[in-house]
N, C-alpha and C positions, 0 to 999 in steps of 0.2 A: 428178468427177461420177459416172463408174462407176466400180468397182473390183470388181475377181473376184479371188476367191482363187486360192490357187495353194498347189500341197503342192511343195515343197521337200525333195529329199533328196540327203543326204552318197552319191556313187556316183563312189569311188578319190579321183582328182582334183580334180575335181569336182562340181558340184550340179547335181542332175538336177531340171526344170522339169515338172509337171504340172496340169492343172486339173480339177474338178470338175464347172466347168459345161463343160468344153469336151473332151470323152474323146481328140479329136482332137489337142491342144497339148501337142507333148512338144522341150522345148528345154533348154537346159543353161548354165548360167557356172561359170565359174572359180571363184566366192564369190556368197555370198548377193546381194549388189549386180549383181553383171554379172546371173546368174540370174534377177532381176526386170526388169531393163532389157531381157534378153532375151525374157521372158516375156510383155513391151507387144507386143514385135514382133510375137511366135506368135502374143497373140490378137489382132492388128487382121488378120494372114493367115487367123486361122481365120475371124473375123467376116465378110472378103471372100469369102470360099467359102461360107458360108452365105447370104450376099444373092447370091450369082452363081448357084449354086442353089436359092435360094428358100426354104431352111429357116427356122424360128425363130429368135431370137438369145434367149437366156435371160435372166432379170434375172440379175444376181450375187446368189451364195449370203452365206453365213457363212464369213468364214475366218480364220484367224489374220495368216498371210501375206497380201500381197492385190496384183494389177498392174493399177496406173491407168492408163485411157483416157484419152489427150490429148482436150483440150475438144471437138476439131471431131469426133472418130469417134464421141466418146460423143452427143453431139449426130446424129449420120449416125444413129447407132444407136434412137436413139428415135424420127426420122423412118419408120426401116425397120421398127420396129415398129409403131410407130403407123398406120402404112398398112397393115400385115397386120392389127392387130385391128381396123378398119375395113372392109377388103375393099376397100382403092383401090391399084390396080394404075399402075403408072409411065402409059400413056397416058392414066389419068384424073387424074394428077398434074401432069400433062405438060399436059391442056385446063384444067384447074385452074388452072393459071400463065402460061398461054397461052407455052408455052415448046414447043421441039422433043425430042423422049426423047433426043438426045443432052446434052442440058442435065442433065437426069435421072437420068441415069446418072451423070452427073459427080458431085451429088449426095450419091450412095448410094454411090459409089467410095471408099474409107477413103482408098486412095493418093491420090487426088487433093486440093488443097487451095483447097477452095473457101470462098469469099466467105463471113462470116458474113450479110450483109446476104440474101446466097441461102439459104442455111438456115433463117432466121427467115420467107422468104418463102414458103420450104417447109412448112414446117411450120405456118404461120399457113392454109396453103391445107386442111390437115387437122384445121383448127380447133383446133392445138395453140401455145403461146408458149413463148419462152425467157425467164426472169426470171433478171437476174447479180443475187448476194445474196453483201456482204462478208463471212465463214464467221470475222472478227475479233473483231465487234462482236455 
């Protein structure tokens, strides 16, 4: 669903991980493979620190390289956008849902693994929908 680039480089041993949209995510594997397995992790920590502080989360750019967001962060991540370019804050998502902000939080929390049934409810509450579309056919 997302995918961010990532610039990958030969440094001794190993391959050194960084991003473009993320100046913050600098992590490393052994080979190209561990490198991007590693590079999901960096950005779902850097993604939690930017909703923990309240920054932006960027679209992804262009890249040649690129480390996929498992369904439910990338999904977290549209929710958290989509309420910033809204201007709805967790307790007007929280009356939105008639839920408590610790629900909320849970959410918007990457580590946490929450419910899709909760996400699409989330999200449906910001006037937004999930549509799965087989990427086969």
């Amino acid at each position: 669903m997302l995918q961010y680039p990532v610039l990958l480089e030969d440094d001794d041993d190993s391959v050194l991980v960084t991003s473009p949209d993320f100046p913050e995510l600098t992590t490393f594997g052994m080979d190209r493979e561990e490198a991007i397995a590693r590079a999901v992790d960096a950005l779902e920590e850097a993604i939690a620190a930017r909703v923990h502080d309240g920054l932006d989360i960027p679209l992804p750019s262009r890249g040649r390289d690129t480390a996929k967001l498992p369904t439910l962060t990338a999904v977290k991540v549209m929710l958290y956008r989509g309420m910033r370019e809204q201007g709805i804050g967790k307790a007007e998502l929280a009356r939105r849902l008639g839920w408590h902000l610790p629900q909320v939080d849970r959410v918007l929390d990457v580590q946490h693994n929450s419910r899709m049934d909760q996400m699409d409810a989330a999200m449906g509450a910001i006037g937004r929908h999930l549509y799965v579309r087989d990427s086969l056919h």
